[in-house]
KOLTI-465364 format. One record per residue: residue number from 1; residue in three letters; x, y, z of N, C-alpha, C in turn. Coordinates in Angstrom, 3 decimals, padded with zeros to 6 digits. Layout:
<node><num>NUM</num><residu>ALA</residu><n_u>X</n_u><n_v>Y</n_v><n_w>Z</n_w><ca_u>X</ca_u><ca_v>Y</ca_v><ca_w>Z</ca_w><c_u>X</c_u><c_v>Y</c_v><c_w>Z</c_w></node>
...
END
This chain:
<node><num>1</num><residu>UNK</residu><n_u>-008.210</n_u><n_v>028.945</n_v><n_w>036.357</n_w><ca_u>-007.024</ca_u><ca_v>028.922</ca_v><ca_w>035.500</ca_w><c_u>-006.595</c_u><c_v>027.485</c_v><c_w>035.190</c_w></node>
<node><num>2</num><residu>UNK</residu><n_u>-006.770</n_u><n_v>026.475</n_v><n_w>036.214</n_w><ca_u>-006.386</ca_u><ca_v>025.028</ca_v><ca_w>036.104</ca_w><c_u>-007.725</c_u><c_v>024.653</c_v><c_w>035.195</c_w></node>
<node><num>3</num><residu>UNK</residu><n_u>-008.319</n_u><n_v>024.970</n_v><n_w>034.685</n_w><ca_u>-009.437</ca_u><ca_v>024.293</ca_v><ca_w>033.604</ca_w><c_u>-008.734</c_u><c_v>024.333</c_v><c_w>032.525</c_w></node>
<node><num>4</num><residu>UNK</residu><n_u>-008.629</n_u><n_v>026.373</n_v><n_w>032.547</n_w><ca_u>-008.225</ca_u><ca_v>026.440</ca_v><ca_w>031.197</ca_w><c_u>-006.747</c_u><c_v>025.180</c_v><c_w>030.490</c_w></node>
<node><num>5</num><residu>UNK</residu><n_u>-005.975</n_u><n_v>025.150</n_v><n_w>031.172</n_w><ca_u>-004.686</ca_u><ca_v>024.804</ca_v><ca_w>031.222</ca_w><c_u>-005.406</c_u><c_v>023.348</c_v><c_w>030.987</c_w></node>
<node><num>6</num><residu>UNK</residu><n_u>-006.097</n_u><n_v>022.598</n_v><n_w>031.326</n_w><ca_u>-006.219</ca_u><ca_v>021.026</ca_v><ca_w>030.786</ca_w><c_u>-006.828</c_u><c_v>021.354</c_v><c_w>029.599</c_w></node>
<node><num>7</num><residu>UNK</residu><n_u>-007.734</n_u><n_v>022.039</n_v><n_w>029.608</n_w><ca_u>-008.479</ca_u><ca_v>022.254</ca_v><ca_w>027.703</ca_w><c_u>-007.552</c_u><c_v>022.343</c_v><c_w>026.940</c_w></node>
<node><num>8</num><residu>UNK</residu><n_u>-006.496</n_u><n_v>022.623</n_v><n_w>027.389</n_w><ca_u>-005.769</ca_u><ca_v>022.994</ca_v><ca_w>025.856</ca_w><c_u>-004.647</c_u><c_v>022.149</c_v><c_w>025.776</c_w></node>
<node><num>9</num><residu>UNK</residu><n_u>-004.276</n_u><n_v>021.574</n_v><n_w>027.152</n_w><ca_u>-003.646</ca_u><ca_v>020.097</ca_v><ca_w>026.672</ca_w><c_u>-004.709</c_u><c_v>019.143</c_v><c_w>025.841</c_w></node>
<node><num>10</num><residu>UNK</residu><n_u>-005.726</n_u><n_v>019.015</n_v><n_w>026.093</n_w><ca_u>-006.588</ca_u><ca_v>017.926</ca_v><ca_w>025.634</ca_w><c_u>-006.413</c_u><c_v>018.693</c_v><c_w>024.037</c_w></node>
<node><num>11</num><residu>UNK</residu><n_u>-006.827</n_u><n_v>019.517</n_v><n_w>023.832</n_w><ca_u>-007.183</ca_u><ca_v>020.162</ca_v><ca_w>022.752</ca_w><c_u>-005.819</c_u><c_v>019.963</c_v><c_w>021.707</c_w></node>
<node><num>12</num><residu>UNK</residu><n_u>-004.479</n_u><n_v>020.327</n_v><n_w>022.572</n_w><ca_u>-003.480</ca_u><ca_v>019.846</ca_v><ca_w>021.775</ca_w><c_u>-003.516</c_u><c_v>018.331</c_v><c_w>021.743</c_w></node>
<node><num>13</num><residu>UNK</residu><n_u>-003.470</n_u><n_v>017.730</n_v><n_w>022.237</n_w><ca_u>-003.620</ca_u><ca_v>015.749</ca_v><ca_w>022.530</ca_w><c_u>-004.430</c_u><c_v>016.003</c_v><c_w>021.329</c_w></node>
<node><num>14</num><residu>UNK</residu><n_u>-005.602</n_u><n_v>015.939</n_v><n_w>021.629</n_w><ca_u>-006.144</ca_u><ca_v>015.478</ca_v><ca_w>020.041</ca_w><c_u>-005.868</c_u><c_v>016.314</c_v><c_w>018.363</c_w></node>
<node><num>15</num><residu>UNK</residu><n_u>-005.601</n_u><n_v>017.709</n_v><n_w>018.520</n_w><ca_u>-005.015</ca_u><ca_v>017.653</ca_v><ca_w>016.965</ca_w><c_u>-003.944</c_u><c_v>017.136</c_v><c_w>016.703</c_w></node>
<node><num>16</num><residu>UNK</residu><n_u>-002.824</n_u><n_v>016.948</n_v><n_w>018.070</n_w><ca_u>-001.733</ca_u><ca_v>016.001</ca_v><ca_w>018.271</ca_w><c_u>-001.715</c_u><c_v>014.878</c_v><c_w>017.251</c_w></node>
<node><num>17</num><residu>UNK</residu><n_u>-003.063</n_u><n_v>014.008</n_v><n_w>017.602</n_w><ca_u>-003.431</ca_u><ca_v>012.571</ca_v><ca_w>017.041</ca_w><c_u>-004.175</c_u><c_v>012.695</c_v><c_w>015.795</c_w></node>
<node><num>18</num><residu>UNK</residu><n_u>-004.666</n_u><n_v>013.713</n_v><n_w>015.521</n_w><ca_u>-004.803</ca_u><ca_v>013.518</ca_v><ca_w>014.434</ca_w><c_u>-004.144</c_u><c_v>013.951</c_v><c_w>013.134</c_w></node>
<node><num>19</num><residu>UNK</residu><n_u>-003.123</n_u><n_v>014.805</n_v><n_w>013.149</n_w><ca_u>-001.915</ca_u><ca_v>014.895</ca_v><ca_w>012.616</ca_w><c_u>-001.222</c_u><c_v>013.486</c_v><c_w>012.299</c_w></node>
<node><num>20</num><residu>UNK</residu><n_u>-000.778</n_u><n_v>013.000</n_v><n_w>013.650</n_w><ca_u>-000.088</ca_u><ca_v>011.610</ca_v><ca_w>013.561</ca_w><c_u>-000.659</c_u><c_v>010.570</c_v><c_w>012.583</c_w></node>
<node><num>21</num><residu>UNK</residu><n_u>-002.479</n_u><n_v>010.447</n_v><n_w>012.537</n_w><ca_u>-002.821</ca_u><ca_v>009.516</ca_v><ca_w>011.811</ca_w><c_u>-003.118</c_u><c_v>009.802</c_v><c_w>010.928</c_w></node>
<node><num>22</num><residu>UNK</residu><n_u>-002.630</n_u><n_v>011.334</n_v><n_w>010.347</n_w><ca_u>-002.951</ca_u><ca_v>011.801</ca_v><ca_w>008.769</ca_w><c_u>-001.670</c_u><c_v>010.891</c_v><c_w>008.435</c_w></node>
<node><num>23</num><residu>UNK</residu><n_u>-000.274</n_u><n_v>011.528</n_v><n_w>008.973</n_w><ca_u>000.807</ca_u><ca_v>011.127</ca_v><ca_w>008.856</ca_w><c_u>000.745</c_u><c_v>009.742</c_v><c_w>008.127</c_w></node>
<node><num>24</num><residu>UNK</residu><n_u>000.544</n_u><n_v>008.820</n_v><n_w>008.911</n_w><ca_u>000.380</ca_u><ca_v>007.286</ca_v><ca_w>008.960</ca_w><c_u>-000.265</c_u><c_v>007.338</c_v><c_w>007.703</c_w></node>
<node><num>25</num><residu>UNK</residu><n_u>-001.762</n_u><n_v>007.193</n_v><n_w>007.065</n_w><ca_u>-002.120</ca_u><ca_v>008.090</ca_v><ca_w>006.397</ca_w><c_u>-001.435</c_u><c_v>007.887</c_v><c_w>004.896</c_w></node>
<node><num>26</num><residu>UNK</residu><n_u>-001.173</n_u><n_v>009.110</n_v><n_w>005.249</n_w><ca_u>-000.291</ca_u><ca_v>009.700</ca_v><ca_w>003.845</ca_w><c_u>000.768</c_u><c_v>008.373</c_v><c_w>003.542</c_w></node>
<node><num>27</num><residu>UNK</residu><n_u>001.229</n_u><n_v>008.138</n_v><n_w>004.790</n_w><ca_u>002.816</ca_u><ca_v>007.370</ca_v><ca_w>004.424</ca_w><c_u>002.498</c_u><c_v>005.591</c_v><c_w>003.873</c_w></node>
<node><num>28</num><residu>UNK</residu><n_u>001.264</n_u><n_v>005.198</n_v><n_w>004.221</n_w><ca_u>000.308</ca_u><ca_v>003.696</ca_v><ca_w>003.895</ca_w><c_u>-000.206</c_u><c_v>004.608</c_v><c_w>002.428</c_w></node>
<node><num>29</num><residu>UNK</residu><n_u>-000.207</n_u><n_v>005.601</n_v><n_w>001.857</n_w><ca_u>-000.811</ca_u><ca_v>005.670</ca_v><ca_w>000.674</ca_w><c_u>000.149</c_u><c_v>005.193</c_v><c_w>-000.586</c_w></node>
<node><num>30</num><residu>UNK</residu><n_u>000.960</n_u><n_v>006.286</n_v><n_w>-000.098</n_w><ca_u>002.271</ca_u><ca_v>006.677</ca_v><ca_w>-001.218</ca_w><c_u>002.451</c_u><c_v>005.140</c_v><c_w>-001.216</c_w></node>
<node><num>31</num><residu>UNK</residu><n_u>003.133</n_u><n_v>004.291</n_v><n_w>000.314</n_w><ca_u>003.319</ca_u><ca_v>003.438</ca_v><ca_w>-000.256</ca_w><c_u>002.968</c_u><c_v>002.439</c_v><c_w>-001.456</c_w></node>
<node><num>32</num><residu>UNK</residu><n_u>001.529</n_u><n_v>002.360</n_v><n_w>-001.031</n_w><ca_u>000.661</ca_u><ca_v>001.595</ca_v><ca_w>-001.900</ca_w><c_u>001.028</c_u><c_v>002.130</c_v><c_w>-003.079</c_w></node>
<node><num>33</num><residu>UNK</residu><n_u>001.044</n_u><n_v>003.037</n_v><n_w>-003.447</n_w><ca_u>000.758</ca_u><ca_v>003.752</ca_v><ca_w>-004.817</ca_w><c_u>002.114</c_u><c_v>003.398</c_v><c_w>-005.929</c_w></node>
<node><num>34</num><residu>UNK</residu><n_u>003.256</n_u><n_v>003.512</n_v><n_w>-004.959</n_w><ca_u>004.429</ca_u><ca_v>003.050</ca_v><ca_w>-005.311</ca_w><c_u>004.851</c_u><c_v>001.453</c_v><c_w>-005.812</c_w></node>
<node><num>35</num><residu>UNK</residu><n_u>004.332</n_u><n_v>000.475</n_v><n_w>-005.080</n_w><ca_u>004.107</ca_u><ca_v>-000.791</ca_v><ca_w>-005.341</ca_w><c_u>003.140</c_u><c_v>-000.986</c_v><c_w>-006.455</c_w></node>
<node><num>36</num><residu>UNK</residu><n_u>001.518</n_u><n_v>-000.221</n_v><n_w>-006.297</n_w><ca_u>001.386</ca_u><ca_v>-000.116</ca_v><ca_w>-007.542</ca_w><c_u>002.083</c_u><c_v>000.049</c_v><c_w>-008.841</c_w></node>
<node><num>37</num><residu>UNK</residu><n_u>003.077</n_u><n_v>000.904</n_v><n_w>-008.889</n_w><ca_u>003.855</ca_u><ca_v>001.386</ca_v><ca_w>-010.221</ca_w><c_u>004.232</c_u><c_v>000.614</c_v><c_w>-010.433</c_w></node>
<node><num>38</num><residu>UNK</residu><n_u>005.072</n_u><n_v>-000.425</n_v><n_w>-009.656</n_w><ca_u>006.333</ca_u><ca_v>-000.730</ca_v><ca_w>-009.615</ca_w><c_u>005.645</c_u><c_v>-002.393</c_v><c_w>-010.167</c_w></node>
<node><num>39</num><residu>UNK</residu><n_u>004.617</n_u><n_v>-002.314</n_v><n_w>-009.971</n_w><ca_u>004.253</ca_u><ca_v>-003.882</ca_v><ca_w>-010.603</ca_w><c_u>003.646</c_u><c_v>-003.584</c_v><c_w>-012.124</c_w></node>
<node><num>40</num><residu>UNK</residu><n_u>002.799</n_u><n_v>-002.412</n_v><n_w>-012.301</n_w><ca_u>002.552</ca_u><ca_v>-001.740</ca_v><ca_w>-013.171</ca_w><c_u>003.506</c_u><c_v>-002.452</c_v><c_w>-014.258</c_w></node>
<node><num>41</num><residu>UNK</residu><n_u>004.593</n_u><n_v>-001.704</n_v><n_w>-013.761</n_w><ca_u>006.519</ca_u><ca_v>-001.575</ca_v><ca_w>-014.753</ca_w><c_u>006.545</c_u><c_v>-002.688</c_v><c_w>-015.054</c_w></node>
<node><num>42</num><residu>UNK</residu><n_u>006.865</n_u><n_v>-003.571</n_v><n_w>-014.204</n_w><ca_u>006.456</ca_u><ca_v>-005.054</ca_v><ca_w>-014.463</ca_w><c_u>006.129</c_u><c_v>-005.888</c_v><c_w>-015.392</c_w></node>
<node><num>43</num><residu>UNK</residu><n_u>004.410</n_u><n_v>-005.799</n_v><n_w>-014.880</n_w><ca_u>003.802</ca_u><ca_v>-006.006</ca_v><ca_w>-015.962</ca_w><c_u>003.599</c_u><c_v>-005.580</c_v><c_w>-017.232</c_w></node>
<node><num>44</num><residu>UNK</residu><n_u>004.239</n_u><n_v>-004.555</n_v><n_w>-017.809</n_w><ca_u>004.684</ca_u><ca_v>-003.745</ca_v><ca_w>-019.203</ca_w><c_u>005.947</c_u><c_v>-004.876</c_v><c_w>-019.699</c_w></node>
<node><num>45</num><residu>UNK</residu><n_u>006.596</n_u><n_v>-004.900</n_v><n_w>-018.597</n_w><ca_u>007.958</ca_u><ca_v>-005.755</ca_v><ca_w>-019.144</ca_w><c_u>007.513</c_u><c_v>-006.829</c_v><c_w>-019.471</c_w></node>
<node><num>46</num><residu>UNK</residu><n_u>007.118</n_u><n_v>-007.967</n_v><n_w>-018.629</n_w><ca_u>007.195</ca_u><ca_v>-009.452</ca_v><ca_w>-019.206</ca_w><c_u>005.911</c_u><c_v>-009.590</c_v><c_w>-020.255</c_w></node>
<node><num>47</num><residu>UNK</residu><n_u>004.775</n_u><n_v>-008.317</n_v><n_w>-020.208</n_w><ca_u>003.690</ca_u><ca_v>-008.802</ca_v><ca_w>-021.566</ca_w><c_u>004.156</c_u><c_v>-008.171</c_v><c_w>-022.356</c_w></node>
<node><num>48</num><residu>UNK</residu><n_u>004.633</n_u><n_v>-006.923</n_v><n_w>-022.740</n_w><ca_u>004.949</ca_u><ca_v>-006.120</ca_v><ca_w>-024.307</ca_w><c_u>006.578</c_u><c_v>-006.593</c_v><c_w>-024.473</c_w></node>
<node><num>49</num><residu>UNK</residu><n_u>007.730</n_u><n_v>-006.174</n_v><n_w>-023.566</n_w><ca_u>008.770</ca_u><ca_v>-006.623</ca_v><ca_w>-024.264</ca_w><c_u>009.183</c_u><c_v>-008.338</c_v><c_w>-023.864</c_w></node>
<node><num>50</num><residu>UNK</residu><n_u>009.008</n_u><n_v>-008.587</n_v><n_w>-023.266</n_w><ca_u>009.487</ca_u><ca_v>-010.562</ca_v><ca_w>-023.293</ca_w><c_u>007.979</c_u><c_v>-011.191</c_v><c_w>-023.792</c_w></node>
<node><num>51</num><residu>UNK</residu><n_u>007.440</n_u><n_v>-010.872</n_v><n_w>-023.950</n_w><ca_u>006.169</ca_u><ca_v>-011.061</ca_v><ca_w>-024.918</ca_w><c_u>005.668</c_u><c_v>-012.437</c_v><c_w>-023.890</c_w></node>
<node><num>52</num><residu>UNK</residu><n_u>005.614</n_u><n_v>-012.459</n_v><n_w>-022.147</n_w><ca_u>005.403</ca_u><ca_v>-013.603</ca_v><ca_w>-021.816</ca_w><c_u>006.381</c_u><c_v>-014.613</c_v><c_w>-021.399</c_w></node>
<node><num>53</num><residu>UNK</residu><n_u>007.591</n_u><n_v>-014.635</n_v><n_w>-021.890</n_w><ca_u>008.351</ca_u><ca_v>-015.607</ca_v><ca_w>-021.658</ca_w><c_u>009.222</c_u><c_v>-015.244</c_v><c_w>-019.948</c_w></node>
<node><num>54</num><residu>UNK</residu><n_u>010.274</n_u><n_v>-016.276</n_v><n_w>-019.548</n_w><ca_u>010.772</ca_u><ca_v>-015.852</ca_v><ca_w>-018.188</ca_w><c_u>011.929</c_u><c_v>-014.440</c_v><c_w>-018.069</c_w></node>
<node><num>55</num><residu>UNK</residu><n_u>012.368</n_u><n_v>-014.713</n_v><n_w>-019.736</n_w><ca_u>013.578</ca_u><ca_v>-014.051</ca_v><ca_w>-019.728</ca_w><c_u>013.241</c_u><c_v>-013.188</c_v><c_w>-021.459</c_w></node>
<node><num>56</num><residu>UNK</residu><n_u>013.686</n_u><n_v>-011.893</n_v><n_w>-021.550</n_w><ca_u>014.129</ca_u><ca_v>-011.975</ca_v><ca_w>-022.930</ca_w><c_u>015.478</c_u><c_v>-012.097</c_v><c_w>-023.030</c_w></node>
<node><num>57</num><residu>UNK</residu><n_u>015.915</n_u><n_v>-012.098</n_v><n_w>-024.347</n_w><ca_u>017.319</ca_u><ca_v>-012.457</ca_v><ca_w>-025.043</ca_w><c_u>018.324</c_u><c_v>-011.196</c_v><c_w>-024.431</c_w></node>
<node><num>58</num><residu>UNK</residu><n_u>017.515</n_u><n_v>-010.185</n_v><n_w>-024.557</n_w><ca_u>017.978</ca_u><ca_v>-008.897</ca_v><ca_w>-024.642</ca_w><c_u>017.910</c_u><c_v>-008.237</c_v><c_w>-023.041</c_w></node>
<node><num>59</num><residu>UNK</residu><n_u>017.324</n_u><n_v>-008.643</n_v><n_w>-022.193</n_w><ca_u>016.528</ca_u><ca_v>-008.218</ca_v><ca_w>-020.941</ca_w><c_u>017.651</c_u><c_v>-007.223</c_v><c_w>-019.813</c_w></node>
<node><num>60</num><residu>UNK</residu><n_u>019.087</n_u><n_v>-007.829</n_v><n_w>-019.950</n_w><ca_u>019.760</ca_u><ca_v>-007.028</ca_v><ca_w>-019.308</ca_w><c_u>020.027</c_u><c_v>-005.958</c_v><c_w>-019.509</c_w></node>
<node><num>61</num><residu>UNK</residu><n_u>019.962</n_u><n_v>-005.827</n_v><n_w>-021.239</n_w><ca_u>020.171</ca_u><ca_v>-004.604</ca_v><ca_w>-021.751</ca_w><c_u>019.168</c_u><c_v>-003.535</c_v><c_w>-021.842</c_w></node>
<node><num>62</num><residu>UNK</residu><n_u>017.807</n_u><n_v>-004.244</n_v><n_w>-021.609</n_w><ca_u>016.658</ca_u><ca_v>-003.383</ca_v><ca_w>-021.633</ca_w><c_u>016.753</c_u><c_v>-002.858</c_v><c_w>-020.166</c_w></node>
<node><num>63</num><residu>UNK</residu><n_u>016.851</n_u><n_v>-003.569</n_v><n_w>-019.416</n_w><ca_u>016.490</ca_u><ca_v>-003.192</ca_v><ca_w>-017.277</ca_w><c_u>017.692</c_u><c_v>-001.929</c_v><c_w>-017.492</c_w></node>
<node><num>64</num><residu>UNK</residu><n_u>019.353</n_u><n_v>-002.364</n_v><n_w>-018.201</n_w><ca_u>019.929</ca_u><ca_v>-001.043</ca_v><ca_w>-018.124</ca_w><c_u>019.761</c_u><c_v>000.544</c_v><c_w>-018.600</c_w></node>
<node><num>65</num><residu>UNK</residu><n_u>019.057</n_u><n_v>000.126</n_v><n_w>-019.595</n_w><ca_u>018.799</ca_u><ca_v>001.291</ca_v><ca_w>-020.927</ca_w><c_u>017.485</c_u><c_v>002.178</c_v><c_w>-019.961</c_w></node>
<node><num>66</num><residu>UNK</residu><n_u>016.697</n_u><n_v>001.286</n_v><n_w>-019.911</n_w><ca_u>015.394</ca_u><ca_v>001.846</ca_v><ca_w>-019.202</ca_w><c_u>016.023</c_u><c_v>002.843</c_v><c_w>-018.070</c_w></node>
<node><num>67</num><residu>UNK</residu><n_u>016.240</n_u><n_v>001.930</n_v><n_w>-017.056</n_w><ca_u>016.844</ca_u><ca_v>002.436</ca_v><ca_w>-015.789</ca_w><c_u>017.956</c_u><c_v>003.725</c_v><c_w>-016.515</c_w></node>
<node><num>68</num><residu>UNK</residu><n_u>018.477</n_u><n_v>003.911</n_v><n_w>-017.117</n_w><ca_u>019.464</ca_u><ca_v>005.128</ca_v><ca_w>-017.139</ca_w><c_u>018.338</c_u><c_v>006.113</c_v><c_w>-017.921</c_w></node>
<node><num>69</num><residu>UNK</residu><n_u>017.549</n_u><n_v>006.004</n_v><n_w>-018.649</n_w><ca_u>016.336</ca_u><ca_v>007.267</ca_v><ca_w>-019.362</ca_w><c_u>015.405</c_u><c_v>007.085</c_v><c_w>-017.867</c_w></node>
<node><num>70</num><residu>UNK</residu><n_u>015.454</n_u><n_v>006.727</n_v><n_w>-016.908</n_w><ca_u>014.655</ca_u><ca_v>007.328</ca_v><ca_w>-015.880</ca_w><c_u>014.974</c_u><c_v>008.268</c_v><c_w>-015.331</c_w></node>
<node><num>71</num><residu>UNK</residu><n_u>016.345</n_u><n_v>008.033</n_v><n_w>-014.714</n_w><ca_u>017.047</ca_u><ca_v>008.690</ca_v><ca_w>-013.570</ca_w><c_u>017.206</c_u><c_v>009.649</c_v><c_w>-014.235</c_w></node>
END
């Protein structure tokens, strides 16, 4: 009976861990994927609307306008 009873701790221990490092996983993906976008956005902004430059003329009004048709 004491066999059975460690097999299946071990047995839980390891789908235990590997759950955890799907977890990890998943949560190092999204991130990435998110930073991706988010430079993506970025880079849409300063090459198509500031056409390159540091600032456009207009830029506060664009970050607001944008940002409210997201949400």
């Amino acid at each position: 009976m004491r066999l059975e009873i460690s097999n299946i701790n071990e047995t839980y221990t390891t789908i235990k861990n590997i759950l955890e490092d799907a977890r990890t996983r998943i949560s190092h993906a999204v991130n990435f994927v998110m930073v991706e976008a988010y430079w993506n956005i970025g880079k849409i902004i300063v090459e198509e609307v500031q056409k390159g430059k540091d600032k456009a003329k207009y830029g506060l009004y664009l970050i607001k306008e944008l940002s409210e048709k997201i949400d």
